[in-house]
PyMOL Python script that loads the backbone (N, CA, C, O; Angstrom):
from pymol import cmd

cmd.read_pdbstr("""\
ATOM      1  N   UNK A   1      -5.172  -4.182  13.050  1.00  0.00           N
ATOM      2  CA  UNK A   1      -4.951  -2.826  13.461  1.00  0.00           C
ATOM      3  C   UNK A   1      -4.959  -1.931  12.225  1.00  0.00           C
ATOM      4  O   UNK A   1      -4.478  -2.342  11.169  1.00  0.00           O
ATOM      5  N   UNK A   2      -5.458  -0.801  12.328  1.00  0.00           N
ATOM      6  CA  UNK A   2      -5.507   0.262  11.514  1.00  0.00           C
ATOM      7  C   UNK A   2      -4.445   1.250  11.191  1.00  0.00           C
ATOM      8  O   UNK A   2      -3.702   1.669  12.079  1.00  0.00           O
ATOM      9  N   UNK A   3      -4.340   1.646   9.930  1.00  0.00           N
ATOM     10  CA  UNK A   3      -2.677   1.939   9.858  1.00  0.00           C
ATOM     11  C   UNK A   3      -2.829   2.928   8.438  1.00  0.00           C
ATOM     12  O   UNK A   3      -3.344   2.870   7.321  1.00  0.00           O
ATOM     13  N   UNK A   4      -2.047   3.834   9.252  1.00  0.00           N
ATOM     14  CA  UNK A   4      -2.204   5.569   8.417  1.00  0.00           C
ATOM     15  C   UNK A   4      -0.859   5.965   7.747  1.00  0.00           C
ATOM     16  O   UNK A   4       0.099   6.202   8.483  1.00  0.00           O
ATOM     17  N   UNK A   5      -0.693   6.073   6.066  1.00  0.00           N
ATOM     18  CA  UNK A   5       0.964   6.455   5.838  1.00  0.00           C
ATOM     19  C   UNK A   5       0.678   7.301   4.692  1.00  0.00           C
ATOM     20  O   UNK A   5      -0.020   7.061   3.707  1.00  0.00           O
ATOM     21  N   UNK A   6       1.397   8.417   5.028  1.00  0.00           N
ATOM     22  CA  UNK A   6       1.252   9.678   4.071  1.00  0.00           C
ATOM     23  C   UNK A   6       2.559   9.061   2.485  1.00  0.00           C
ATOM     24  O   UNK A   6       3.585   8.382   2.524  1.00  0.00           O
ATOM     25  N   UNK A   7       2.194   9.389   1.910  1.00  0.00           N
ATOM     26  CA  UNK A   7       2.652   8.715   0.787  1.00  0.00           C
ATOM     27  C   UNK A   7       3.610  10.027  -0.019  1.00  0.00           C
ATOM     28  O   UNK A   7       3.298  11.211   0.109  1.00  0.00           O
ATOM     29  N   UNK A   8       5.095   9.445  -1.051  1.00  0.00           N
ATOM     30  CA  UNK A   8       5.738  10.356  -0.888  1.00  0.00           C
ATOM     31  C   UNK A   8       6.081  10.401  -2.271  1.00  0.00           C
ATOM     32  O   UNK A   8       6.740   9.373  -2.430  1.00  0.00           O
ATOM     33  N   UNK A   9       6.008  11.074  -3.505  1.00  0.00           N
ATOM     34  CA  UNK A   9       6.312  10.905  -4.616  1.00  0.00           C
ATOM     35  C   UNK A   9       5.062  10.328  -5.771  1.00  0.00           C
ATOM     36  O   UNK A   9       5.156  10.024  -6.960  1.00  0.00           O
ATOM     37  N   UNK A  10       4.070  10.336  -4.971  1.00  0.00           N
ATOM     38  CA  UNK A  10       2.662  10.209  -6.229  1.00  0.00           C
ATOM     39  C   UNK A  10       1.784  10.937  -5.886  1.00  0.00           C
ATOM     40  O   UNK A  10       1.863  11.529  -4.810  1.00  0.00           O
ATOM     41  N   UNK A  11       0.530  11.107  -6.865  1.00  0.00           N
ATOM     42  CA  UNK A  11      -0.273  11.448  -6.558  1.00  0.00           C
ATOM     43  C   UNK A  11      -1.495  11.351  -5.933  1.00  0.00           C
ATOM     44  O   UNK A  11      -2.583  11.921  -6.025  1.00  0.00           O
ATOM     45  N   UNK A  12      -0.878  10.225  -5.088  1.00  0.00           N
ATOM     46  CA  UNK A  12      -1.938  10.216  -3.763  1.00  0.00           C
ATOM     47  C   UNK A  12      -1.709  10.564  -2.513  1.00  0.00           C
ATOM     48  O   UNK A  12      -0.546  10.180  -2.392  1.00  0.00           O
ATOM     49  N   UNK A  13      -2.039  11.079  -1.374  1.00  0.00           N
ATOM     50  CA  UNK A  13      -1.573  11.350  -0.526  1.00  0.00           C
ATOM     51  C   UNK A  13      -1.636  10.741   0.580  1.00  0.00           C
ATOM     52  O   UNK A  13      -1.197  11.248   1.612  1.00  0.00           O
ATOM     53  N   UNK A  14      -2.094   9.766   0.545  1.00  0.00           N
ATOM     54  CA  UNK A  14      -2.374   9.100   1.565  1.00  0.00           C
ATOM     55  C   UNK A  14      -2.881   7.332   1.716  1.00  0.00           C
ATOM     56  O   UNK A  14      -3.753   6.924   0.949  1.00  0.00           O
ATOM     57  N   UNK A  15      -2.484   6.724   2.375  1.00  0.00           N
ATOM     58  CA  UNK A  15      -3.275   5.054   2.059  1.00  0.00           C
ATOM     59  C   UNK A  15      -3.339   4.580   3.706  1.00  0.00           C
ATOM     60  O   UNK A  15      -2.418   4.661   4.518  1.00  0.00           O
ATOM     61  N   UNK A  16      -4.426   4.172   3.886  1.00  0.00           N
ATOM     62  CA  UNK A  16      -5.447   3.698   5.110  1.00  0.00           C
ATOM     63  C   UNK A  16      -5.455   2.219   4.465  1.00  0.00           C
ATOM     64  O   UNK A  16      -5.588   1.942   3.273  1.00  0.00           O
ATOM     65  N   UNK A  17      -5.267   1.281   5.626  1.00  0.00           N
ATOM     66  CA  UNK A  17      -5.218  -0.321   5.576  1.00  0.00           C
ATOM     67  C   UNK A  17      -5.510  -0.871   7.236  1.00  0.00           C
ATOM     68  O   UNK A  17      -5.450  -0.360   8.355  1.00  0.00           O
ATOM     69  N   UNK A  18      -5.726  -1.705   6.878  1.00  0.00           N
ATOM     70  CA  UNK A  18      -5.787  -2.789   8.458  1.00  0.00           C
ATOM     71  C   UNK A  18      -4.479  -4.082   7.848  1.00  0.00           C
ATOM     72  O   UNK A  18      -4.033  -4.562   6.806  1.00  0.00           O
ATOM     73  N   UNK A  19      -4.344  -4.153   9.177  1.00  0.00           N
ATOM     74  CA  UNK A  19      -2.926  -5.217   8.965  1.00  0.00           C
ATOM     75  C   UNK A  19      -3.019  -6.419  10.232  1.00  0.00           C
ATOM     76  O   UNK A  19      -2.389  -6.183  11.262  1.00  0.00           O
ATOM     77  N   UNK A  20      -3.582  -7.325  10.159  1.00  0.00           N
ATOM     78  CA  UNK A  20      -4.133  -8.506  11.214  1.00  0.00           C
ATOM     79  C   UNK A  20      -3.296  -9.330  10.767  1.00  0.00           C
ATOM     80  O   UNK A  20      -3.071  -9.464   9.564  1.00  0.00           O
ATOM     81  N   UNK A  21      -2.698 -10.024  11.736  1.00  0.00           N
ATOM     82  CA  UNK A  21      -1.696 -11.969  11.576  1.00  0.00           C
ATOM     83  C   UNK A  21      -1.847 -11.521   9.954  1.00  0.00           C
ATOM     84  O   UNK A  21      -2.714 -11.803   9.127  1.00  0.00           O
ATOM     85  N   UNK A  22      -0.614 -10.694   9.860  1.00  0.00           N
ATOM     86  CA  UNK A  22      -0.008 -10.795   8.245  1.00  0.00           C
ATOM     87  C   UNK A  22      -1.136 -10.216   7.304  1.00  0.00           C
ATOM     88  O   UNK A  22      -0.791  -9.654   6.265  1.00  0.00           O
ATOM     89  N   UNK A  23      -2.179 -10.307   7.560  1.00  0.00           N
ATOM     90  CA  UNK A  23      -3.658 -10.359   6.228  1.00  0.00           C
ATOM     91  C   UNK A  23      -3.902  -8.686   6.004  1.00  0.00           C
ATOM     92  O   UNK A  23      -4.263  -8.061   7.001  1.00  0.00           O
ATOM     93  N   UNK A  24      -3.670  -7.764   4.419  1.00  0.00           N
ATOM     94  CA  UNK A  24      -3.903  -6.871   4.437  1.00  0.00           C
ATOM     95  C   UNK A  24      -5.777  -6.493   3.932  1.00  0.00           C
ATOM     96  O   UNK A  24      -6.274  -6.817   2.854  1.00  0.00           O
ATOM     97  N   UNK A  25      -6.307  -5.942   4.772  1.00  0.00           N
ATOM     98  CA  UNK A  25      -7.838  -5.934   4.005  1.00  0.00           C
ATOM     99  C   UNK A  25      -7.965  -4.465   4.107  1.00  0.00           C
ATOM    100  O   UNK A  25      -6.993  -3.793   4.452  1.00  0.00           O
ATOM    101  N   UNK A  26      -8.989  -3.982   3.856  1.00  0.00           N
ATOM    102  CA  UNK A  26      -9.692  -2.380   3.567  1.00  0.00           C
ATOM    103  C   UNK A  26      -8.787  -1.460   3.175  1.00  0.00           C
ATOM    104  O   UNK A  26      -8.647  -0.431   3.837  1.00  0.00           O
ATOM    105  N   UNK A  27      -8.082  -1.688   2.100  1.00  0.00           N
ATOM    106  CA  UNK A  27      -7.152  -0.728   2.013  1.00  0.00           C
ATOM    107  C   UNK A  27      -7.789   0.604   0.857  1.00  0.00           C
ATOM    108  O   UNK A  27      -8.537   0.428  -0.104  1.00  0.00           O
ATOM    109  N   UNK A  28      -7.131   2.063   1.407  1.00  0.00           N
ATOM    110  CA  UNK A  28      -8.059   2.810   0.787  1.00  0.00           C
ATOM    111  C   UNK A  28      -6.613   4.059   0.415  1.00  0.00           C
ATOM    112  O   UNK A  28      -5.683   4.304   1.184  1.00  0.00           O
ATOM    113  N   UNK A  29      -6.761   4.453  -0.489  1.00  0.00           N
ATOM    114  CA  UNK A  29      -5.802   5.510  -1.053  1.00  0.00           C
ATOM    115  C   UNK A  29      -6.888   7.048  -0.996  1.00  0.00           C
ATOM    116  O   UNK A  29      -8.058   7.262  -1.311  1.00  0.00           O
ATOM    117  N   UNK A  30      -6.003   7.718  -0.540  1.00  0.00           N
ATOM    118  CA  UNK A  30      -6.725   9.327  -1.066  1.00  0.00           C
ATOM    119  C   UNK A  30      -5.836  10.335  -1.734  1.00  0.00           C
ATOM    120  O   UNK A  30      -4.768  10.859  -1.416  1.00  0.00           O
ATOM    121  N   UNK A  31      -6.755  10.442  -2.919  1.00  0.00           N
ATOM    122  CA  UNK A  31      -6.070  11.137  -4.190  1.00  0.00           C
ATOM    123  C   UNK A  31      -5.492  10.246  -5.235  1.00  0.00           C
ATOM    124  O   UNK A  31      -5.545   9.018  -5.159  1.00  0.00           O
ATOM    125  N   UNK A  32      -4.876  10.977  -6.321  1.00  0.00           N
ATOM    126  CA  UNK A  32      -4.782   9.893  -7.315  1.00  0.00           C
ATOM    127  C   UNK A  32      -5.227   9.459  -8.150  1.00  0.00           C
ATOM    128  O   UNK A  32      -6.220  10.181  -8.252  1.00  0.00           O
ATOM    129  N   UNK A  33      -5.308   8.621  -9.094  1.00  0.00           N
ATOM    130  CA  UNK A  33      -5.838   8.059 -10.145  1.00  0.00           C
ATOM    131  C   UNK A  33      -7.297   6.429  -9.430  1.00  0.00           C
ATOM    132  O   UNK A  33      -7.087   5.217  -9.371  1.00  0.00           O
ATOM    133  N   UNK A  34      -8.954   7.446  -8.937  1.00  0.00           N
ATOM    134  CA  UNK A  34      -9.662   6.724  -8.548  1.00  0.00           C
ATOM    135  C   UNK A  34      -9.713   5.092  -9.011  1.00  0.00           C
ATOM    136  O   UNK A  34      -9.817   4.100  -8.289  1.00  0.00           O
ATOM    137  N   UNK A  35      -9.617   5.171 -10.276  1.00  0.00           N
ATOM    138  CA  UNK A  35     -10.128   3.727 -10.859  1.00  0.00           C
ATOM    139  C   UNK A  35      -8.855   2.677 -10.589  1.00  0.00           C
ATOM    140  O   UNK A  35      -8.964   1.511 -10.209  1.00  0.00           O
ATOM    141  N   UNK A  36      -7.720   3.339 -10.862  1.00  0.00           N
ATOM    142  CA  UNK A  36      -6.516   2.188 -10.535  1.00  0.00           C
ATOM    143  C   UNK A  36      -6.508   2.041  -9.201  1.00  0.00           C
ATOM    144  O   UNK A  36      -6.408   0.842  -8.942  1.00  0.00           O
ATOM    145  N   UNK A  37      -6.569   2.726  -8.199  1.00  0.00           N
ATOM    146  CA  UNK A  37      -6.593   2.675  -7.084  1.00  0.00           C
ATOM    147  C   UNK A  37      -7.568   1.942  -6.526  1.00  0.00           C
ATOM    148  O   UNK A  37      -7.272   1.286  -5.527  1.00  0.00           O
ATOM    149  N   UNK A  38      -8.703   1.901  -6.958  1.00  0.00           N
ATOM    150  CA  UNK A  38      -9.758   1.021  -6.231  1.00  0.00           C
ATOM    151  C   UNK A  38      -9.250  -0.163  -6.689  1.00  0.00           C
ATOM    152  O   UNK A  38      -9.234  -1.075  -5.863  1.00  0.00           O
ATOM    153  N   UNK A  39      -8.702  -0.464  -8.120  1.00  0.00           N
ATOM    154  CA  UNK A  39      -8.628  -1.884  -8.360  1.00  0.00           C
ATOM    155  C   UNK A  39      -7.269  -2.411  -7.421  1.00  0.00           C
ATOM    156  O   UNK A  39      -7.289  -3.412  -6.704  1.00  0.00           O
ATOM    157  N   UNK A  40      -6.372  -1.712  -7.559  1.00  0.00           N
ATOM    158  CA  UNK A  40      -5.153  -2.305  -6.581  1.00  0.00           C
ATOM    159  C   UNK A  40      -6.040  -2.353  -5.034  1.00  0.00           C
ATOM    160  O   UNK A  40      -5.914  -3.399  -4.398  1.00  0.00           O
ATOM    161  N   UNK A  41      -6.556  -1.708  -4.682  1.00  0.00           N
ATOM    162  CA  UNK A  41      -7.136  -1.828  -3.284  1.00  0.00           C
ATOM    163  C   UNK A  41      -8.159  -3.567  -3.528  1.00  0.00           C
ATOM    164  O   UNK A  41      -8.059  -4.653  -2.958  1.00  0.00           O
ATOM    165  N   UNK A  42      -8.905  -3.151  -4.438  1.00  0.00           N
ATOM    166  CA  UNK A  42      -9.518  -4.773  -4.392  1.00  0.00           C
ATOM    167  C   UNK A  42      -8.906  -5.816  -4.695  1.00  0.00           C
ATOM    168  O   UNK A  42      -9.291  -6.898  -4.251  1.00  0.00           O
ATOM    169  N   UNK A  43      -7.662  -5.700  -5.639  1.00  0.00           N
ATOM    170  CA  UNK A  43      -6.855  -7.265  -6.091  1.00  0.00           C
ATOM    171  C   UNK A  43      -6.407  -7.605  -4.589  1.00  0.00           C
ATOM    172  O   UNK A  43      -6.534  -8.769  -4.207  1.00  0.00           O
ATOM    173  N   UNK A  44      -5.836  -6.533  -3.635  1.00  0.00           N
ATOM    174  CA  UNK A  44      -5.028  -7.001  -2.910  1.00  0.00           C
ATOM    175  C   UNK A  44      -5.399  -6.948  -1.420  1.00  0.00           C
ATOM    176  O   UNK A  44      -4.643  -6.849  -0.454  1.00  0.00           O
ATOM    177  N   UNK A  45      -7.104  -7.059  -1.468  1.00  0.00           N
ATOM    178  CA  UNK A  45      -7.887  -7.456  -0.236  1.00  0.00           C
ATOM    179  C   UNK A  45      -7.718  -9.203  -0.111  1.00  0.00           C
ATOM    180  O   UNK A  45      -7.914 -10.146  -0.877  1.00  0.00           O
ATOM    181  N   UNK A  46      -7.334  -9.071   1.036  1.00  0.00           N
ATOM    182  CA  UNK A  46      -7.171 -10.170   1.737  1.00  0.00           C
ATOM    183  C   UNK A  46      -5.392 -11.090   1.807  1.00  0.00           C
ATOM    184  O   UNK A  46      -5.066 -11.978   2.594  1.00  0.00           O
ATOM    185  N   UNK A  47      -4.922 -10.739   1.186  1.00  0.00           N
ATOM    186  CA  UNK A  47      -3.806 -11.324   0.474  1.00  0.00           C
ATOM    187  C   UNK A  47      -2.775 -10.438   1.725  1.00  0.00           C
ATOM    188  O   UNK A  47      -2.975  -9.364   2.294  1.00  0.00           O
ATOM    189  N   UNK A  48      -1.522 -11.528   1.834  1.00  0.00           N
ATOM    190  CA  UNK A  48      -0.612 -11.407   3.387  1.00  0.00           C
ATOM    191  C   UNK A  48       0.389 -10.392   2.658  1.00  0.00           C
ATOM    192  O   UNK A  48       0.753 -10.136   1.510  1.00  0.00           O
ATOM    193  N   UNK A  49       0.595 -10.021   3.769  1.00  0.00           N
ATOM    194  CA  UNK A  49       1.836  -8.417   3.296  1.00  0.00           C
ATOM    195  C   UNK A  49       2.881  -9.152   2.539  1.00  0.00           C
ATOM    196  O   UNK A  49       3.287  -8.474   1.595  1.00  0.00           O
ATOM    197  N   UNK A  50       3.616 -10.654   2.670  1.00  0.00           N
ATOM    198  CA  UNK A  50       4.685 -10.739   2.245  1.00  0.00           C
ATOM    199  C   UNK A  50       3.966 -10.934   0.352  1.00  0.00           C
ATOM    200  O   UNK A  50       4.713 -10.853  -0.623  1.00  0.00           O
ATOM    201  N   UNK A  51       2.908 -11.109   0.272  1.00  0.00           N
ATOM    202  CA  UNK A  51       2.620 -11.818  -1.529  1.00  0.00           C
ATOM    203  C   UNK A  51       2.843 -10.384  -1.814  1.00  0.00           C
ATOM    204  O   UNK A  51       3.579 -10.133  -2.768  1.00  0.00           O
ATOM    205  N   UNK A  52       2.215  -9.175  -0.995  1.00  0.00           N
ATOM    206  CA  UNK A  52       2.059  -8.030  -1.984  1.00  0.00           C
ATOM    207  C   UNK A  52       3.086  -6.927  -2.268  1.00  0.00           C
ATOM    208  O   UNK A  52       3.271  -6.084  -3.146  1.00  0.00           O
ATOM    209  N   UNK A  53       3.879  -7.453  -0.716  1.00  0.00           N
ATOM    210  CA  UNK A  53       5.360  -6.764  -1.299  1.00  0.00           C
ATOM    211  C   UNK A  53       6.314  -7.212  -2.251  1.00  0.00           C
ATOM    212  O   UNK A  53       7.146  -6.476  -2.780  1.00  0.00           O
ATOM    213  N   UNK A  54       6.118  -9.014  -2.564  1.00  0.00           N
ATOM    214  CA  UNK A  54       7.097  -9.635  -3.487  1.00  0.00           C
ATOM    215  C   UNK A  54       6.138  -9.141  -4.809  1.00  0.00           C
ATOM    216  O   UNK A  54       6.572  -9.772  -5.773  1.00  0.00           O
ATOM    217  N   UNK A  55       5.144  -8.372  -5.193  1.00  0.00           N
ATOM    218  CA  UNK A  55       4.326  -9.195  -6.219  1.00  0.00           C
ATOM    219  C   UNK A  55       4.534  -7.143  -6.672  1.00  0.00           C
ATOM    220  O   UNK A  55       4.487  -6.824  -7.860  1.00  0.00           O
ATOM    221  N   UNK A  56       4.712  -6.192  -5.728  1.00  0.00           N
ATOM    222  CA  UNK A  56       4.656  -4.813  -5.701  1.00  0.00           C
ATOM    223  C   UNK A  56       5.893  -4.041  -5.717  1.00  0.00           C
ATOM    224  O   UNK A  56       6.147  -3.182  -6.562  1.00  0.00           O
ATOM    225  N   UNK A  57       6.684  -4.392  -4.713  1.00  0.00           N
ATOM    226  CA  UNK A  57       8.173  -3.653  -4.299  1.00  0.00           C
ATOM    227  C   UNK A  57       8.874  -3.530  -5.863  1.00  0.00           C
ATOM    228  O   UNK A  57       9.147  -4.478  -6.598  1.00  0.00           O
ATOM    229  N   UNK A  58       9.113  -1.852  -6.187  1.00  0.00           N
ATOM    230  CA  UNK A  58      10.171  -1.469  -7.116  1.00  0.00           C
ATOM    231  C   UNK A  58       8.958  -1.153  -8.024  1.00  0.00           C
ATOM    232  O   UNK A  58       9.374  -0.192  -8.670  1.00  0.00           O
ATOM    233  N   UNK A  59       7.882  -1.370  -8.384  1.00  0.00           N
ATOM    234  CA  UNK A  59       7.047  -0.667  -9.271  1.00  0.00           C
ATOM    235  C   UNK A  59       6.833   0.632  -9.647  1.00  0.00           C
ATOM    236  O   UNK A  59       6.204   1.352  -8.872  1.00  0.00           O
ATOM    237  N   UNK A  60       7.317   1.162 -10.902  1.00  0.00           N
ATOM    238  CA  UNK A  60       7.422   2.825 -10.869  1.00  0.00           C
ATOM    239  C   UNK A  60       6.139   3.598 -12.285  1.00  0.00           C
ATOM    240  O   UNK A  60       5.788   3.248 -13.412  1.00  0.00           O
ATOM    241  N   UNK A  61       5.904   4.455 -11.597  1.00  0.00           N
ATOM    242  CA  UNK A  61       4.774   5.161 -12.053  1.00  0.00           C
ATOM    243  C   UNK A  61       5.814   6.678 -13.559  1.00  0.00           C
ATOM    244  O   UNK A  61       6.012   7.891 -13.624  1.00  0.00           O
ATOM    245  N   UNK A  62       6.051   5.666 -14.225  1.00  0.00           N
ATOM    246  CA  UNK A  62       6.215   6.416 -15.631  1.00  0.00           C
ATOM    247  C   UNK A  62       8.112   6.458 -14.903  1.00  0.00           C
ATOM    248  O   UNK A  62       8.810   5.553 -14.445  1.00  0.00           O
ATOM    249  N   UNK A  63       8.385   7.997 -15.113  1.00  0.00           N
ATOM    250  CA  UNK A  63       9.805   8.341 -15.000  1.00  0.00           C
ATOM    251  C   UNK A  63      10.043   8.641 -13.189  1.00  0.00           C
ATOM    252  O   UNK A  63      11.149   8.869 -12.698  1.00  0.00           O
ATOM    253  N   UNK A  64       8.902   8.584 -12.495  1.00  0.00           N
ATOM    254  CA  UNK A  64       8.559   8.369 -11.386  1.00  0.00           C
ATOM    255  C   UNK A  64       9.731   7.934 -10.554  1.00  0.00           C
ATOM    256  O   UNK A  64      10.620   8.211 -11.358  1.00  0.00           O
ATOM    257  N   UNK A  65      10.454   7.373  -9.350  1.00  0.00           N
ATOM    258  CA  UNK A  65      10.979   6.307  -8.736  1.00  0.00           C
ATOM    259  C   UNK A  65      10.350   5.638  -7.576  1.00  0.00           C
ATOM    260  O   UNK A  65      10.795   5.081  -6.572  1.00  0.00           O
ATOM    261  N   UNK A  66       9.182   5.871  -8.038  1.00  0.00           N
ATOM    262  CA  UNK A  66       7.728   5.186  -7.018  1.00  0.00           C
ATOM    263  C   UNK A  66       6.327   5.033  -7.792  1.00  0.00           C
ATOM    264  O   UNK A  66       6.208   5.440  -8.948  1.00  0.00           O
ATOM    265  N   UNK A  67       5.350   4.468  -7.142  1.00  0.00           N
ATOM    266  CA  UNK A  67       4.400   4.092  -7.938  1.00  0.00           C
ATOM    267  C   UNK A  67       3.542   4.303  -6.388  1.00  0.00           C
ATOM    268  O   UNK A  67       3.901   4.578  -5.243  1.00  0.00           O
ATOM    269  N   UNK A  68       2.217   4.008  -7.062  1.00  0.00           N
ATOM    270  CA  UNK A  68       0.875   3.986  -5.698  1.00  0.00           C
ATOM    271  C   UNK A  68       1.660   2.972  -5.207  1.00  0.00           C
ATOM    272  O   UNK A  68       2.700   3.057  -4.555  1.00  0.00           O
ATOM    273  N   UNK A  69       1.070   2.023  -5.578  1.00  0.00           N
ATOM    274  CA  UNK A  69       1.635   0.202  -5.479  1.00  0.00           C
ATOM    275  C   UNK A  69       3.035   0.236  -4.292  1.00  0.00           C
ATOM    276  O   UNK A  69       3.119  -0.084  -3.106  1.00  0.00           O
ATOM    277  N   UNK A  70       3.958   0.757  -5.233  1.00  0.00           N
ATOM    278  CA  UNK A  70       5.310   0.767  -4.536  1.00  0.00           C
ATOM    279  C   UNK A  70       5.268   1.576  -2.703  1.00  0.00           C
ATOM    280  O   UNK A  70       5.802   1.247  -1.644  1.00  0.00           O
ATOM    281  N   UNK A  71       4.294   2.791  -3.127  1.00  0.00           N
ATOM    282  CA  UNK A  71       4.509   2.758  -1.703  1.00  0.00           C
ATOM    283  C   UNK A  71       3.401   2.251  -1.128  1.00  0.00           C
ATOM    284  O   UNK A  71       3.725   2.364   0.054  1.00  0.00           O
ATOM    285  N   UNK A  72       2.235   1.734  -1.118  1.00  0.00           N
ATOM    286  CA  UNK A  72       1.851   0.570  -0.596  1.00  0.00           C
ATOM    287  C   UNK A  72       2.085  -0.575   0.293  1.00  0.00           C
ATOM    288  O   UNK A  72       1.487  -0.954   1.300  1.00  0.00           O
ATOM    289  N   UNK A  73       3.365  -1.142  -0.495  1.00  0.00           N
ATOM    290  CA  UNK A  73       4.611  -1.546  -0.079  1.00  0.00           C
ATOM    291  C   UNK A  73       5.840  -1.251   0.928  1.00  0.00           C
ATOM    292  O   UNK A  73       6.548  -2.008   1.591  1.00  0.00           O
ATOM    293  N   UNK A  74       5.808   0.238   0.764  1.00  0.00           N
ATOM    294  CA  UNK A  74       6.461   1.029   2.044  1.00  0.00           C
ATOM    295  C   UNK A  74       5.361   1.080   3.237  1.00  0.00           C
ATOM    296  O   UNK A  74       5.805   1.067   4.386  1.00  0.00           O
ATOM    297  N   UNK A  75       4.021   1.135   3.054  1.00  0.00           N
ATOM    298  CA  UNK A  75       3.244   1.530   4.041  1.00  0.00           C
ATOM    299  C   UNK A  75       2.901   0.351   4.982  1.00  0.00           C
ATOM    300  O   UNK A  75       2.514   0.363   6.151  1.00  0.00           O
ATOM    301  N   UNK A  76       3.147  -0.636   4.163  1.00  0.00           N
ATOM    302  CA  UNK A  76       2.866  -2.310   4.948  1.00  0.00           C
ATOM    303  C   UNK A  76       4.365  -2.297   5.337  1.00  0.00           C
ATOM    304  O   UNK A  76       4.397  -2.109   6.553  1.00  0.00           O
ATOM    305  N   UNK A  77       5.291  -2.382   4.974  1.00  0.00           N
ATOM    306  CA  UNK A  77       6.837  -2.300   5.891  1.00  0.00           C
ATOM    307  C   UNK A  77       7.206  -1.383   7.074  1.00  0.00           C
ATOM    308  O   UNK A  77       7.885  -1.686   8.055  1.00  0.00           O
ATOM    309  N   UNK A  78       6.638  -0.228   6.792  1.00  0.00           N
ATOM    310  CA  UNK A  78       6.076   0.680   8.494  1.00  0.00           C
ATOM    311  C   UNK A  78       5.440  -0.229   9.468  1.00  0.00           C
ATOM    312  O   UNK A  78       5.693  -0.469  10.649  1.00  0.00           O
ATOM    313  N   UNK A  79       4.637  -0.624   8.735  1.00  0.00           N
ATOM    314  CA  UNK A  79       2.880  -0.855   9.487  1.00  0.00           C
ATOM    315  C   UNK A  79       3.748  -2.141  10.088  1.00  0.00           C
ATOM    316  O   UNK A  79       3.570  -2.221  11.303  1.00  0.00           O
ATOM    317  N   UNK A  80       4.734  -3.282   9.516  1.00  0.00           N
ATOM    318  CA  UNK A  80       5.278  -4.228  10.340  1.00  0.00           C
ATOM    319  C   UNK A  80       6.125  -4.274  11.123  1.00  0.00           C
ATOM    320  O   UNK A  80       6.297  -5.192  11.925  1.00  0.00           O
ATOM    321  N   UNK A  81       6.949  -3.042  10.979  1.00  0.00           N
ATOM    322  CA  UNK A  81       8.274  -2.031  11.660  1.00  0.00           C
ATOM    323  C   UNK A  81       7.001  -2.121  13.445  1.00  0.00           C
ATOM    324  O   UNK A  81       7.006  -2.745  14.506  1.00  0.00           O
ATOM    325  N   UNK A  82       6.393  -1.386  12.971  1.00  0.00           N
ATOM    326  CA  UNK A  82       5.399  -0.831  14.268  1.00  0.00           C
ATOM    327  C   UNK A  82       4.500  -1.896  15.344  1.00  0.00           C
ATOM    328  O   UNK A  82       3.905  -1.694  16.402  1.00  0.00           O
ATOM    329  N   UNK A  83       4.749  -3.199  14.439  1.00  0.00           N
ATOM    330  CA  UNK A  83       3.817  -4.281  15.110  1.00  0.00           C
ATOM    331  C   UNK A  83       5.288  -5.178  16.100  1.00  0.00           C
ATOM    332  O   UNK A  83       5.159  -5.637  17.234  1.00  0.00           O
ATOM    333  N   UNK A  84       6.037  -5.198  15.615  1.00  0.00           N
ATOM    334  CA  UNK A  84       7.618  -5.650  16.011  1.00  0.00           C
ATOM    335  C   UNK A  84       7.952  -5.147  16.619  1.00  0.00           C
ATOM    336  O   UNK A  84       8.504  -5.835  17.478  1.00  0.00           O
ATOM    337  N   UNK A  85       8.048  -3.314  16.953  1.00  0.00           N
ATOM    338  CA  UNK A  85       8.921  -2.903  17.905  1.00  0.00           C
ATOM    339  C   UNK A  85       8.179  -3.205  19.308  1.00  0.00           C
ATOM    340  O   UNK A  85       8.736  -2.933  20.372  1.00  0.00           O
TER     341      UNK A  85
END
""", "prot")
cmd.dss("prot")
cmd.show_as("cartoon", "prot")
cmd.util.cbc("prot")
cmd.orient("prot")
């Protein structure tokens, strides 16, 4: 399933993912820093929500108290909030 989360404290505004039996693939950020973003989007094609929240959760972007990454991490914990209820 396809899964939309406005992002809160960086400079991206947005991250688009699919979330199937655990497996995160196509994940896409808008706005932001292009080149890091594509690479976090490609390291972490295919790989199950729990590796990328243990491997992501608490990551901070300078003096920040969030990172892309980190909410990434918030956006796959929605996205499983929503498959559960």
């Amino acid at each position: 399933m396809r899964y939309e989360y406005k992002t809160n404290g960086t400079c991206s505004q947005k991250i688009t993912f699919d979330l199937n039996d655990g497996i995160v693939s196509n994940v896409q950020f808008t706005g932001g820093c292009p080149g890091n973003l594509k690479a976090i989007s490609a390291l972490v094609e295919g790989m199950t929500a729990e590796h990328i929240i243990e491997r992501c959760e608490g990551i901070r972007c300078g003096f920040k108290p969030t990172s892309c990454s980190d909410q990434l991490v918030r956006a796959i914990k929605q996205a499983q909030a929503q498959q559960n209820a």
